[in-house]
N, C-alpha and C positions, 0 to 999 in steps of 0.2 A: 872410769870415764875416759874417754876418746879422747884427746884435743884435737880441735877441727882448724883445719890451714884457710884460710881467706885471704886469697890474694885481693893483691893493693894495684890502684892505679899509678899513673907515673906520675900525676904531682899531687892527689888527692889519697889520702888515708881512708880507709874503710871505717865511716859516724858509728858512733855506739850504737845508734836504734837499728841504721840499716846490718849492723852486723847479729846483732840480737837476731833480726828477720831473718838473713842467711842462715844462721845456725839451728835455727825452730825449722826450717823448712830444706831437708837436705836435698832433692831434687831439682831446687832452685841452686843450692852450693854450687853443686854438681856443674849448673848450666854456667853460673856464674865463673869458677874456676875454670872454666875451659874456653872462658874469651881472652882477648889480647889483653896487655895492660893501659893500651888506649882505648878501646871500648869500653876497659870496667873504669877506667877515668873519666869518659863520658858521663856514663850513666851516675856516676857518686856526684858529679858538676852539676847536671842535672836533675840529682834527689835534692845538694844542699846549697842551691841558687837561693831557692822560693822564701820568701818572707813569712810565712803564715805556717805555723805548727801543722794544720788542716790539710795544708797544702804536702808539705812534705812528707804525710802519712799516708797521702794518696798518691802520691810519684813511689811511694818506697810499695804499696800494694800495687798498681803500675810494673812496675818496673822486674815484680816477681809474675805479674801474668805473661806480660811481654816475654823475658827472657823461657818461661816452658811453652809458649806458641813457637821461639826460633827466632827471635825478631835478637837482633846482637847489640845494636845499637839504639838511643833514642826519637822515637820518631818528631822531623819537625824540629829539631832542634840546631840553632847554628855551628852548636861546638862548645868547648870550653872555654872561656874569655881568659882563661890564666895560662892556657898553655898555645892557645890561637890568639893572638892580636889580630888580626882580622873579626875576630869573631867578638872583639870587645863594642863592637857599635852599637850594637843589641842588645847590649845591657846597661844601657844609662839611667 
C-alpha cells in the first residue's frame, strides 16, 4: 500500500472526512496538491465553517467537482475569518 501525501493549509489541518474523500478520489489529490497552501486553507475554512453535517458533505462533494473544472479557489466566499480579520464580519 502507497501512503498518499495531502497537503495542509496554513492554519487549517486536512478534517478526516475531507481527507477520507481526497484519498478515495485520486484525481482530485492530484488537483488538490497542486494549489497553494492558501487556497487549500481556503477551501478546508470553507468545507468546516458550516453547521449542519448536510452541509458539510455537500461543500466536501462541491469542492471535489470544483477543483477537476479548474476552479482553485471557493466561489463567493469572503476568506477565512481565522487567518483574515477582515473577513471575520461575515461570520457572526
Amino acid at each position: 500500500m502507497t501512503k498518499k501525501t495531502i497537503a495542509t493549509g496554513v492554519v487549517h489541518r486536512v478534517p478526516a472526512d475531507l481527507r477520507k474523500t481526497l484519498i478515495s478520489k485520486p484525481a482530485v489529490l492530484e488537483k488538490w496538491n497542486s494549489l497553494t497552501p492558501l487556497a487549500r486553507n481556503e477551501w478546508i475554512c470553507w468545507t468546516t465553517i458550516v453547521k449542519k453535517a448536510e452541509t458539510r458533505k455537500e461543500h466536501i462533494d462541491r469542492l471535489c467537482e470544483d477543483l477537476l473544472k479548474g476552479k482553485r479557489r471557493p466561489c463567493c466566499w469572503p476568506g477565512c475569518p481565522h487567518r483574515r480579520p477582515s473577513a471575520q464580519k461575515w461570520f457572526k
